[in-house]
One Martini backbone bead per residue (centre of mass of N, CA, C, O) as a GRO file, in nm:
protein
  428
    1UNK     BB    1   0.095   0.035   0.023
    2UNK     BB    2   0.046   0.390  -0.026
    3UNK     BB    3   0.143   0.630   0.127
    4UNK     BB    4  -0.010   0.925   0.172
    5UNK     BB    5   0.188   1.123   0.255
    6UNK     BB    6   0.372   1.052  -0.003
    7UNK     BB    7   0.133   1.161  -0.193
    8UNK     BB    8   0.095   1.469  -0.006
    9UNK     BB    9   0.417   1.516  -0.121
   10UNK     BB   10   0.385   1.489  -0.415
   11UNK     BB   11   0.202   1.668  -0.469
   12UNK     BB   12   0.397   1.924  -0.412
   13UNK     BB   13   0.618   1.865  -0.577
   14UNK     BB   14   0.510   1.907  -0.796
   15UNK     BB   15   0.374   2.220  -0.751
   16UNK     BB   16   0.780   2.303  -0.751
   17UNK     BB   17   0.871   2.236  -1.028
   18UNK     BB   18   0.979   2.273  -1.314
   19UNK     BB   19   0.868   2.266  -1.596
   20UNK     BB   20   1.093   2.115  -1.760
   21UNK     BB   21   1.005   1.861  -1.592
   22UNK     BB   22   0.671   1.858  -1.571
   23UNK     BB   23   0.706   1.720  -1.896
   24UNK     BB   24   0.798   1.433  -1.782
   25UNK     BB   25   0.533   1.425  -1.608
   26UNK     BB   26   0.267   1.241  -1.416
   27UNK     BB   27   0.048   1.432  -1.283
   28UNK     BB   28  -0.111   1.506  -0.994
   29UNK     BB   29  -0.478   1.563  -0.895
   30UNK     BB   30  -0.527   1.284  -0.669
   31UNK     BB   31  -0.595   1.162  -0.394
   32UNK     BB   32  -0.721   0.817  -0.317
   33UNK     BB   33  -0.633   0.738  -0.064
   34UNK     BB   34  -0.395   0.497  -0.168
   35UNK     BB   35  -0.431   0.667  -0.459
   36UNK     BB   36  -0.478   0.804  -0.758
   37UNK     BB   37  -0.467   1.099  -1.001
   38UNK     BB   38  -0.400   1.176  -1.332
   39UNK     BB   39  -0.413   1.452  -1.530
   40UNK     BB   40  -0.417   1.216  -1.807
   41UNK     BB   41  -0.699   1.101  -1.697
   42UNK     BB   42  -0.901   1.348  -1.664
   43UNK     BB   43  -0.816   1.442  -1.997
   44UNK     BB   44  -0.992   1.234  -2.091
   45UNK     BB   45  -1.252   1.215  -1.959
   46UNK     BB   46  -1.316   1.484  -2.052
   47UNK     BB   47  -1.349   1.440  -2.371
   48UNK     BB   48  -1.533   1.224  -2.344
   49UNK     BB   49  -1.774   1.448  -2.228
   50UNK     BB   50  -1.750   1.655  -2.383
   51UNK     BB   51  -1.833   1.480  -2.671
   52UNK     BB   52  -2.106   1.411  -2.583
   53UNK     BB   53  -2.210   1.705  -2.533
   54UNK     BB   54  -2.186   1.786  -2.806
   55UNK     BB   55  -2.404   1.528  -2.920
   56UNK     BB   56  -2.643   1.653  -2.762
   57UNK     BB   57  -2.666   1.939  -2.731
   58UNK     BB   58  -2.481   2.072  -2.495
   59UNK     BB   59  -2.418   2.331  -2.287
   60UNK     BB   60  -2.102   2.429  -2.185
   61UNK     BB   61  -1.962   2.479  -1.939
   62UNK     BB   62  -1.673   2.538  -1.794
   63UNK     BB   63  -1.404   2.406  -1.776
   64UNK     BB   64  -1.373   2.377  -1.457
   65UNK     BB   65  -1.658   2.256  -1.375
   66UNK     BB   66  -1.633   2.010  -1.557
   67UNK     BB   67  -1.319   1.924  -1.396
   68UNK     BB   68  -1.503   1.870  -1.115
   69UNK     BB   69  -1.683   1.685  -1.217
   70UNK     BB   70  -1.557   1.466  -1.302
   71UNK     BB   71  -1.335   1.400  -1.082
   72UNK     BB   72  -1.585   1.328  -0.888
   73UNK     BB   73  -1.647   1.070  -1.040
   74UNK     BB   74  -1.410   0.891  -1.045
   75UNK     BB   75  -1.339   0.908  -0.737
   76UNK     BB   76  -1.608   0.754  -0.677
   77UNK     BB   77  -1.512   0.492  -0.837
   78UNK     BB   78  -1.255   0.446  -0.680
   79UNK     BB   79  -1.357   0.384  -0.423
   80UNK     BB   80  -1.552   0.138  -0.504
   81UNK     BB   81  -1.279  -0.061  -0.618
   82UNK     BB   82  -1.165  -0.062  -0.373
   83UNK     BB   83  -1.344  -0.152  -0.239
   84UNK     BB   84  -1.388  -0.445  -0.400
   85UNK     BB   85  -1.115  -0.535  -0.362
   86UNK     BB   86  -1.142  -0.570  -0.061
   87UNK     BB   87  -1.395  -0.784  -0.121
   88UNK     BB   88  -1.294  -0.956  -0.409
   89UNK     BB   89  -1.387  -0.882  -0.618
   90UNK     BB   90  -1.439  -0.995  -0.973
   91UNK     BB   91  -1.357  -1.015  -1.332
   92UNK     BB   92  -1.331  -1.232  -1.551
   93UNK     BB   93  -1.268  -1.283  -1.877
   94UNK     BB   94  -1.526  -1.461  -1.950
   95UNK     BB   95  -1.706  -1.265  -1.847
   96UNK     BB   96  -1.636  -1.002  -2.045
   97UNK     BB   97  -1.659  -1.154  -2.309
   98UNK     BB   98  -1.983  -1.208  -2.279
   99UNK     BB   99  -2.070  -0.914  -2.254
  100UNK     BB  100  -1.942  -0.790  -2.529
  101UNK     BB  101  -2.142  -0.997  -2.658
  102UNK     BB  102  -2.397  -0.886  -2.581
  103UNK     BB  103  -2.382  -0.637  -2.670
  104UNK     BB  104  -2.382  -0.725  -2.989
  105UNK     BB  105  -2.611  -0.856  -3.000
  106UNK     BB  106  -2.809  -0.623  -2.930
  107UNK     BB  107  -2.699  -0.465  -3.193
  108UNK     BB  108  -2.652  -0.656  -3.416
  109UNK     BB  109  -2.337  -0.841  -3.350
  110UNK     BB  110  -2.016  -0.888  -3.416
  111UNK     BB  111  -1.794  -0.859  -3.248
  112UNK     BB  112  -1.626  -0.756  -3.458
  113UNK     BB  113  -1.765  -0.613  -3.572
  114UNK     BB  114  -1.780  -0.408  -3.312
  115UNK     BB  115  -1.487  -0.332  -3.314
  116UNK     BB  116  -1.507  -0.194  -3.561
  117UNK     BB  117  -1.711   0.050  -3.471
  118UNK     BB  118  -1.569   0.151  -3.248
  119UNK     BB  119  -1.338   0.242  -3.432
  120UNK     BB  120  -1.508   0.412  -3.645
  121UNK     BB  121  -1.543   0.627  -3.385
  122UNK     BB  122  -1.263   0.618  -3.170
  123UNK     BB  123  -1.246   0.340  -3.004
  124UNK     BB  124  -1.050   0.176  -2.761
  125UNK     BB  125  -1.109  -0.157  -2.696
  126UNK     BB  126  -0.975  -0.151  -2.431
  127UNK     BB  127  -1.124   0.085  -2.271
  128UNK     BB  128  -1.345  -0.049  -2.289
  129UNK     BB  129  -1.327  -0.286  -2.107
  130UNK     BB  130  -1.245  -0.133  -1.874
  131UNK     BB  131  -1.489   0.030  -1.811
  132UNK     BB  132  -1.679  -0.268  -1.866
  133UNK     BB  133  -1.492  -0.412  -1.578
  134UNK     BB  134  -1.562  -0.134  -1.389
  135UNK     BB  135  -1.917  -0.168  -1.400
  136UNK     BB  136  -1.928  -0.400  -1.302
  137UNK     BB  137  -1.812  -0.433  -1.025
  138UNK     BB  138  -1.988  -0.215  -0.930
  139UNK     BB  139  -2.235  -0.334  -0.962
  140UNK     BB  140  -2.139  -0.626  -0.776
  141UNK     BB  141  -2.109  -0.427  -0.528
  142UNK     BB  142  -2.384  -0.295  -0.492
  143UNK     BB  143  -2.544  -0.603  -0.498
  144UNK     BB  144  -2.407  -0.628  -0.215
  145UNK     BB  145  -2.463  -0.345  -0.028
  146UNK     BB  146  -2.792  -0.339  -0.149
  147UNK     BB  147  -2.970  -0.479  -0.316
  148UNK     BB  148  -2.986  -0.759  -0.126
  149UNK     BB  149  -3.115  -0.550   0.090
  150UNK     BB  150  -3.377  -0.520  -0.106
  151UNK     BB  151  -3.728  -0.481  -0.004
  152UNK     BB  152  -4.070  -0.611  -0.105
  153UNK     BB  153  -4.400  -0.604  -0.048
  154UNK     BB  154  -4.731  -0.649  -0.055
  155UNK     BB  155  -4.801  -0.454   0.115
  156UNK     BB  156  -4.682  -0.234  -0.029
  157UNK     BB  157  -4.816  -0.258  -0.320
  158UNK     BB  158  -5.077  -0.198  -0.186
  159UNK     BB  159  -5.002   0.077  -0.070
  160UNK     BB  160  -4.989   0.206  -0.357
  161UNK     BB  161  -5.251   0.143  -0.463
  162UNK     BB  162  -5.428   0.299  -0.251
  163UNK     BB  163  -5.250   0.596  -0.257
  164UNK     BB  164  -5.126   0.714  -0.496
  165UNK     BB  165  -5.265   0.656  -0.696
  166UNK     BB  166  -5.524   0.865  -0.588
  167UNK     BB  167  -5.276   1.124  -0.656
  168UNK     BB  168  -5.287   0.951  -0.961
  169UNK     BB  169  -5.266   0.833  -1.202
  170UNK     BB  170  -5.136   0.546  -1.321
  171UNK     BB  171  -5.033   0.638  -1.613
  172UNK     BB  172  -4.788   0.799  -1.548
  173UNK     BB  173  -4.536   1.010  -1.697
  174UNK     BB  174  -4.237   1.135  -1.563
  175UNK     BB  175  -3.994   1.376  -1.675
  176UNK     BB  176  -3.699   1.444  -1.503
  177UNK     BB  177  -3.533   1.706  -1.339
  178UNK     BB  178  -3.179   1.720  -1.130
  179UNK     BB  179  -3.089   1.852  -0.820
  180UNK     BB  180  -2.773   1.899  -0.616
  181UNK     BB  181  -2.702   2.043  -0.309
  182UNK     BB  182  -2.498   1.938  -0.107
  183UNK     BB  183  -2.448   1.781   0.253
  184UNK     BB  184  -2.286   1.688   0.461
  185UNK     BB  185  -2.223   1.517   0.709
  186UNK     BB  186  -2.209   1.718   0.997
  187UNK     BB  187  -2.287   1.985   0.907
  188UNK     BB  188  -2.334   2.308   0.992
  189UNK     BB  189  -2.516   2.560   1.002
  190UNK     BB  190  -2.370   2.741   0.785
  191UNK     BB  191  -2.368   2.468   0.578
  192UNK     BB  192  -2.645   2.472   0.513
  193UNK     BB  193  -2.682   2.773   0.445
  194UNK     BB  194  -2.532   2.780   0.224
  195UNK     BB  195  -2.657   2.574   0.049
  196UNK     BB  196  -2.965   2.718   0.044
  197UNK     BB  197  -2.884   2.960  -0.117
  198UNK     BB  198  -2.747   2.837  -0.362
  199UNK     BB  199  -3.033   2.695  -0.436
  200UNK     BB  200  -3.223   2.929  -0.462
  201UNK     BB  201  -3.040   3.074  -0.675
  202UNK     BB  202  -3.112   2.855  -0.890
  203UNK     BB  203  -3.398   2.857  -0.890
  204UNK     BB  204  -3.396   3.186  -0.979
  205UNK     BB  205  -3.269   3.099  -1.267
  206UNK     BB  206  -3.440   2.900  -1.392
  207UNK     BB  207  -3.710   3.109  -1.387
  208UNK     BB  208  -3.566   3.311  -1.570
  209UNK     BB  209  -3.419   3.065  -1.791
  210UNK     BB  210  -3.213   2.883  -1.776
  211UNK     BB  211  -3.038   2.620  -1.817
  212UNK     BB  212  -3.106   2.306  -1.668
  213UNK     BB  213  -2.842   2.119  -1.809
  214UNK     BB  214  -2.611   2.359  -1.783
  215UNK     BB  215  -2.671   2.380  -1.429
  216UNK     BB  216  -2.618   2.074  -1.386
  217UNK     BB  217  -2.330   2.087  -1.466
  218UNK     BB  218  -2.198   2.304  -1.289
  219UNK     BB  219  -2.396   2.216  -0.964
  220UNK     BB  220  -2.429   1.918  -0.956
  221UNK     BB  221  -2.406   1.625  -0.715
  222UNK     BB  222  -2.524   1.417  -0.902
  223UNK     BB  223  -2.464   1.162  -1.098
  224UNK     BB  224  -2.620   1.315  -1.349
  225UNK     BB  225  -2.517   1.575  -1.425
  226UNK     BB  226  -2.342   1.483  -1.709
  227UNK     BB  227  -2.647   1.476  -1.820
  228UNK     BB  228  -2.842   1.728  -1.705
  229UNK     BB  229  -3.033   1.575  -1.474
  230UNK     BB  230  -3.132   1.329  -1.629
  231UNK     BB  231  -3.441   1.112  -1.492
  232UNK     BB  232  -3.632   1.037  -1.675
  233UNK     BB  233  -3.872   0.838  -1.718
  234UNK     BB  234  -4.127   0.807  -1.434
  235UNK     BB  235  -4.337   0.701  -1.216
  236UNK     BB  236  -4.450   0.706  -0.900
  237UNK     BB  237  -4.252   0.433  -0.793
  238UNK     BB  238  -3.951   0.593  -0.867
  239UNK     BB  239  -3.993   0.798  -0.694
  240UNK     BB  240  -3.876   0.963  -0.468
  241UNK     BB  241  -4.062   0.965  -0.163
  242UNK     BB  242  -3.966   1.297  -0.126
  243UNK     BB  243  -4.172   1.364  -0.391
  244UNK     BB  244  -4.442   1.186  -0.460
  245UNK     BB  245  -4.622   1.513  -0.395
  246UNK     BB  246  -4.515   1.682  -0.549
  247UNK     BB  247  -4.515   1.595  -0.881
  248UNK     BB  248  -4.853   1.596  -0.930
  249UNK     BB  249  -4.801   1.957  -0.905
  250UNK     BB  250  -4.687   1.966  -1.144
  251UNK     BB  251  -4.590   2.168  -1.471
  252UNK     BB  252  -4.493   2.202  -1.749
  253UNK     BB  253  -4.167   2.381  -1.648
  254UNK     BB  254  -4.144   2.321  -1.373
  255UNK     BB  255  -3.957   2.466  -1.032
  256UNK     BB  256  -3.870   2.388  -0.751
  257UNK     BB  257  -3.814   2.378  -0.460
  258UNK     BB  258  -3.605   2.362  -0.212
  259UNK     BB  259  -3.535   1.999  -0.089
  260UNK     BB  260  -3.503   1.883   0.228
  261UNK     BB  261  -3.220   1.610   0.315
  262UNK     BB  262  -2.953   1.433   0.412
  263UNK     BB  263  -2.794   1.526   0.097
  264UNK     BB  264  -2.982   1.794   0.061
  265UNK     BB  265  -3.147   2.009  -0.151
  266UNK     BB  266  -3.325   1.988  -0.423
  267UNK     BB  267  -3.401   2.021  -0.779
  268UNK     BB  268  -3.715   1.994  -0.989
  269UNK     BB  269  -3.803   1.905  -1.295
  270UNK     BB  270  -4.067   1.957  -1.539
  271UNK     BB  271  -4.044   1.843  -1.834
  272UNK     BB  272  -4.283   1.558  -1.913
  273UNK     BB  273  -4.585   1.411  -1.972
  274UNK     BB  274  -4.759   1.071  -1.952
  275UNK     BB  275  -4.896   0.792  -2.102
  276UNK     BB  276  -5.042   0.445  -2.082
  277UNK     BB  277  -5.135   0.196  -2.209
  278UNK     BB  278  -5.286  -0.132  -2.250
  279UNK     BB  279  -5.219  -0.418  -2.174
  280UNK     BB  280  -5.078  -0.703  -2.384
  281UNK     BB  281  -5.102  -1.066  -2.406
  282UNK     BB  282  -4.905  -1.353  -2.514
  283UNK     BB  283  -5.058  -1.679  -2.435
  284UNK     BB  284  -4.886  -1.981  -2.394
  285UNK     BB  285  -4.991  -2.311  -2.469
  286UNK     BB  286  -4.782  -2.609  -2.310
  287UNK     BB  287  -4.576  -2.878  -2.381
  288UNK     BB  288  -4.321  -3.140  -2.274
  289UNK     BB  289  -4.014  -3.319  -2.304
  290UNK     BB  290  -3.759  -3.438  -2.117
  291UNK     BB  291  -3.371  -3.493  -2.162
  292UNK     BB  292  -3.138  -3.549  -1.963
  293UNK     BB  293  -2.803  -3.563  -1.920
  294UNK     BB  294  -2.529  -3.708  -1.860
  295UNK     BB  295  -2.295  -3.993  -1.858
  296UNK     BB  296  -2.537  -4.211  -2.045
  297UNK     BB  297  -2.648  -3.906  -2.158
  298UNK     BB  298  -2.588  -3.753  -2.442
  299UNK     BB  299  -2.673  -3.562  -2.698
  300UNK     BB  300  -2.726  -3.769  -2.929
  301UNK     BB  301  -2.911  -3.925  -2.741
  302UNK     BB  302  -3.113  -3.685  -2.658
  303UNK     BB  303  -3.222  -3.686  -2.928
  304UNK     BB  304  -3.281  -3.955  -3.025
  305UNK     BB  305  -3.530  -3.983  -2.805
  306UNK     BB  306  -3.694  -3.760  -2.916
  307UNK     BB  307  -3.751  -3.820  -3.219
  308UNK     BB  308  -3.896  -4.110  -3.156
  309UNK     BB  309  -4.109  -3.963  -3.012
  310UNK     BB  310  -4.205  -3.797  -3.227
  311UNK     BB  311  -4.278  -4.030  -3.413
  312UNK     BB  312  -4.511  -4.167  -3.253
  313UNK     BB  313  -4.683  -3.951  -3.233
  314UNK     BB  314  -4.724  -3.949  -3.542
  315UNK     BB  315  -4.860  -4.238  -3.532
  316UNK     BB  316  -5.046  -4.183  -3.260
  317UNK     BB  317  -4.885  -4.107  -3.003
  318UNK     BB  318  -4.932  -4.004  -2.687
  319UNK     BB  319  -4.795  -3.734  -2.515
  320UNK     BB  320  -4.910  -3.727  -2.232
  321UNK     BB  321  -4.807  -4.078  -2.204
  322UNK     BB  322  -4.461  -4.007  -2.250
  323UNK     BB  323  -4.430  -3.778  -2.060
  324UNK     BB  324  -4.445  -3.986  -1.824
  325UNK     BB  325  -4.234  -4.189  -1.871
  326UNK     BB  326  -3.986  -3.998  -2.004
  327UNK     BB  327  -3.965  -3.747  -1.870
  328UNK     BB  328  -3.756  -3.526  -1.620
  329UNK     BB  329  -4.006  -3.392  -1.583
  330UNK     BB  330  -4.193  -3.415  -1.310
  331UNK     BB  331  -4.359  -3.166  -1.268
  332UNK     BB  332  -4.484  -3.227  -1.599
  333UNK     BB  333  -4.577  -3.520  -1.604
  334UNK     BB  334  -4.781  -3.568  -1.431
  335UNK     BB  335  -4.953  -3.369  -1.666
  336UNK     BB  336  -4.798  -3.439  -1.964
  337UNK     BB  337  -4.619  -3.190  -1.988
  338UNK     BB  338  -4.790  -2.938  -1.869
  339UNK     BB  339  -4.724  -2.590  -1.839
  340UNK     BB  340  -4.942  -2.452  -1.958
  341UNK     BB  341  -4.975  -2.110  -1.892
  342UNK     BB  342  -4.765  -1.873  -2.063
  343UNK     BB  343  -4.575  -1.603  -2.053
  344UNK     BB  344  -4.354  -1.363  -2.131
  345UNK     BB  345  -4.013  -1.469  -1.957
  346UNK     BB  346  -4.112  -1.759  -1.820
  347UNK     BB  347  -3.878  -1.881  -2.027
  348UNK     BB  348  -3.637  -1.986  -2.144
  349UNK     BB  349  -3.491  -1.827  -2.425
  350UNK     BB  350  -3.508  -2.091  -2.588
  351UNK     BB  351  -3.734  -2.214  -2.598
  352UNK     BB  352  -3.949  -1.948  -2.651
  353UNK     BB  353  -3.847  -1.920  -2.919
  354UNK     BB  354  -3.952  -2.204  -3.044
  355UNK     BB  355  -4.225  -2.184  -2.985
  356UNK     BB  356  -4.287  -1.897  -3.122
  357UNK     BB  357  -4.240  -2.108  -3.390
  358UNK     BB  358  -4.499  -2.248  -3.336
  359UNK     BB  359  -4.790  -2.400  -3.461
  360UNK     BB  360  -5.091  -2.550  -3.364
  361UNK     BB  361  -4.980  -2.856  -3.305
  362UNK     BB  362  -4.679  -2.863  -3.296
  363UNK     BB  363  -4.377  -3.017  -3.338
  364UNK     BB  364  -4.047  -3.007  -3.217
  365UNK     BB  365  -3.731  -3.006  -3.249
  366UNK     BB  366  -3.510  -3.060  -3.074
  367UNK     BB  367  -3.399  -2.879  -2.769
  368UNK     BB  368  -3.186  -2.685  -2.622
  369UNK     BB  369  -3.091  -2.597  -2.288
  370UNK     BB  370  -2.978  -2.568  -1.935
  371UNK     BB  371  -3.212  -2.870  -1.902
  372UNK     BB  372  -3.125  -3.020  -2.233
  373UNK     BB  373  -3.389  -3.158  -2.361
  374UNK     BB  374  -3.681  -3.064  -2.613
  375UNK     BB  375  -4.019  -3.132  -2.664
  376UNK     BB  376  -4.276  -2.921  -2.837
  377UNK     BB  377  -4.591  -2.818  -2.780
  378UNK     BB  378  -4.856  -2.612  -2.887
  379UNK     BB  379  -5.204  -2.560  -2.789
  380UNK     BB  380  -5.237  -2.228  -2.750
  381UNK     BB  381  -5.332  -1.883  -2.831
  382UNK     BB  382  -5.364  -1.561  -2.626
  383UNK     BB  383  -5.494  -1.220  -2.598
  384UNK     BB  384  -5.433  -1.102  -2.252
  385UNK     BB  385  -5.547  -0.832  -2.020
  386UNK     BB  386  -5.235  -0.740  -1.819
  387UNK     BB  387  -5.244  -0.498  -1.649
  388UNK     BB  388  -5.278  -0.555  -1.323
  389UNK     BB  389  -5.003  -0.769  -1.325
  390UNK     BB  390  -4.849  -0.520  -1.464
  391UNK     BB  391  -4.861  -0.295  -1.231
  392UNK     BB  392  -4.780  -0.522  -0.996
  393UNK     BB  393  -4.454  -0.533  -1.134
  394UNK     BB  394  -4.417  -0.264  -1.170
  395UNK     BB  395  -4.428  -0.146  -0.897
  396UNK     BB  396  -4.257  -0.321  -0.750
  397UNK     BB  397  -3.971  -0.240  -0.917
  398UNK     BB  398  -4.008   0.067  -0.877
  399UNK     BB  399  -3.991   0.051  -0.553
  400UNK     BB  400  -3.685  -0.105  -0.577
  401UNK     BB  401  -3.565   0.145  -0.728
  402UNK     BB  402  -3.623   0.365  -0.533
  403UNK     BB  403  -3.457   0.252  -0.272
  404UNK     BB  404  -3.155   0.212  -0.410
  405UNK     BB  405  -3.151   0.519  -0.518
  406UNK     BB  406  -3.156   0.608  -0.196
  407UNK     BB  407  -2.916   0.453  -0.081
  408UNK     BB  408  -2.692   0.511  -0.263
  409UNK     BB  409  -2.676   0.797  -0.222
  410UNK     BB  410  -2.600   0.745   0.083
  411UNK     BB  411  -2.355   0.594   0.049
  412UNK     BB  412  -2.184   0.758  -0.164
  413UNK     BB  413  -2.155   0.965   0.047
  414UNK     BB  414  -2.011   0.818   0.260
  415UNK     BB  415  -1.777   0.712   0.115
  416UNK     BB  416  -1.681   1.019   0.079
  417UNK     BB  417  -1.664   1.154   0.354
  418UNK     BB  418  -1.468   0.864   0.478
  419UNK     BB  419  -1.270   0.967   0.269
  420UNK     BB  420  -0.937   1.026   0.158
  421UNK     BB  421  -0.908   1.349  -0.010
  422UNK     BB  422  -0.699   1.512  -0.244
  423UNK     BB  423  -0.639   1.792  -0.398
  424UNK     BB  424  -0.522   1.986  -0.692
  425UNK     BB  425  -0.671   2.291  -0.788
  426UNK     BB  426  -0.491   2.362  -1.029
  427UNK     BB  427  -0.534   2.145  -1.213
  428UNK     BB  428  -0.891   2.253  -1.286
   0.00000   0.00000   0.00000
């Protein structure tokens, strides 16, 4: 581990060696814990945020603003990586590849294909890997310190079934910009009072006029600053507690009044409302046959006895009177291989591929999934209104996104206030 002292000790020499020495070296410009950040460092991800920013057509703050906005984001990164090393998490090559994999196949592209794309828009495929490699880790960091630790009962959705819905339209979607004036914990009366002046200034800009995506950039200390303050489309379950009752009550383009919370002050801009149909799903009557692999049965041989079991079928033997004898799926056997009505999602998905490649009565061949071979035969499809349950479904997942969103913030506070970092503002 590097001395702290030998780190604070360092960035001052930097900051007193001559010019030209000072060209052959790569300058600290802040220490945290035990790391630096250096400013070639520092200089790549502004160049990075600045071509983001302005790819979507966002006014540039100050230049100042920008790389102190962006270093406080580094600091808290290095941060997570440093508790992640130290809790032991890791991603192996493996787990990368599969990721890098996955992103290609979203975009509908071949790794290969990918690496060109990525080249011709001037992105270095290592830079890429390792963003994406410390994306992975932070995220099972969070889901290791918060995520796991985040329930929803029953009773919770019903209540919010009961109350909320009551105090907004159901079907209500808030586009939402979001700032933050923070405040440490345990900060005195005058740094509190200090920073609600800074609040109340912003909102009386905001309502001025003034840009609120280029003012969450220069002042927001939320993760979301460098968005431009934008906490995109959420229902009345998504939005944080503290918010819930101030939001439907806001019209497009109103600026709330500056809202204390334990990290400090809030300012919301109400962006856009809109509403959302009716769900409509098409749900599949389905039943399989299973066999599983084995030491005494590979793919080829559970491959061949489900074409057996095919051709029988074909020749007029009973599928469900078959999946009872032969299937390895105990739990669907007892009833014929029926799986019963499935909704979409509800099954792995080569299966529900493969399912919903077949037209009514036909039967698949050989399907592998990752519980061996099935045959599979569709029975029936309709399409039916899940509004209900996907209403309850919806809530439930929004109430555990704005729990975790409110921990984290709380979380990296705190990860914040009580970490060693020295900054060397010459540097910004």
């Amino acid at each position: 581990m590097i001395n702290r002292f030998f780190l604070a000790l360092t960035l001052l020499t930097y900051s007193v060696i001559s010019p030209i020495q000072a060209q052959t070296l790569d300058r600290i410009v802040a220490v945290v814990e035990d790391d630096v950040i250096l400013e070639r460092e520092l200089n790549t991800e502004v160049a990075v945020i600045t071509n983001k920013l302005r790819g979507n057509n966002v006014a540039m703050p100050p230049e100042f603003v920008l790389r102190k906005q962006v270093l406080e984001r580094m600091i808290v990164d290095k941060l997570q990586r440093q508790l992640a090393a130290r809790s032991g998490i890791q991603v192996s090559d493996e787990m990368l590849r599969n990721s890098v994999a996955d992103i290609a196949s979203r975009n509908n592209l071949s790794v290969e294909n990918f690496k060109r794309e990525l080249a011709s828009q001037g992105m270095d495929y290592k830079a890429f890997e390792d963003n994406l490699r410390n994306e992975i880790i932070i995220n099972q960091l969070r889901g290791r310190e918060i995520s796991s630790r985040i329930k929803v009962t029953d009773a919770e959705v019903n209540h919010y079934l009961e109350t909320q819905s009551n105090a907004s339209p159901s079907n209500t979607q808030y586009h939402l910009g979001h700032i933050l004036i923070s405040v440490p914990s345990g900060a005195s009366a005058s740094t509190i009072q200090k920073a609600k002046e800074t609040a109340d200034r912003v909102v009386t800009d905001l309502r001025s006029g003034k840009d609120f995506k280029e003012t969450a950039i220069g002042v927001s200390d939320d993760d979301n600053a460098l968005k431009g303050g934008d906490l995109g489309w959420r229902s009345l379950g998504q939005i944080p507690t503290l918010f819930t009752d101030l939001v439907p009550t806001l019209r497009q383009g109103d600026i709330s009044d500056p809202i204390r919370s334990p990290s400090g002050f809030h300012i919301i801009k109400m962006m856009e409302t809109e509403g959302f149909a009716q769900h409509m799903v098409t749900k599949t009557k389905v039943r399989h046959i299973l066999i599983k692999t084995n030491e005494l049965i590979d793919d080829a041989e559970a491959q061949k006895r489900l074409q057996t079991l095919k051709d029988r079928i074909q020749d007029g033997d009973d599928f469900a009177t078959l999946a009872r004898s032969h299937s390895d799926d105990k739990g669907s056997a007892i009833n014929g291989g029926s799986l019963d009505w499935v909704s979409p999602g509800a099954l792995v998905p080569p299966f529900e591929e493969a399912m919903n490649k077949l037209s009514i009565n036909q039967i698949s061949n050989p399907v592998q999934t990752q519980f061996g071979w099935h045959l599979i035969q569709v029975l029936g499809r309709e399409n039916q209104d899940n509004s209900d349950q996907f209403r309850k479904d919806k809530i439930r997942d929004e109430i555990r996104k704005r729990k975790i969103e409110e921990e984290t913030e709380l979380w990296l506070r705190r990860l914040r206030d009580e970490a060693y970092v020295e900054i060397d503002s010459d540097r910004l």
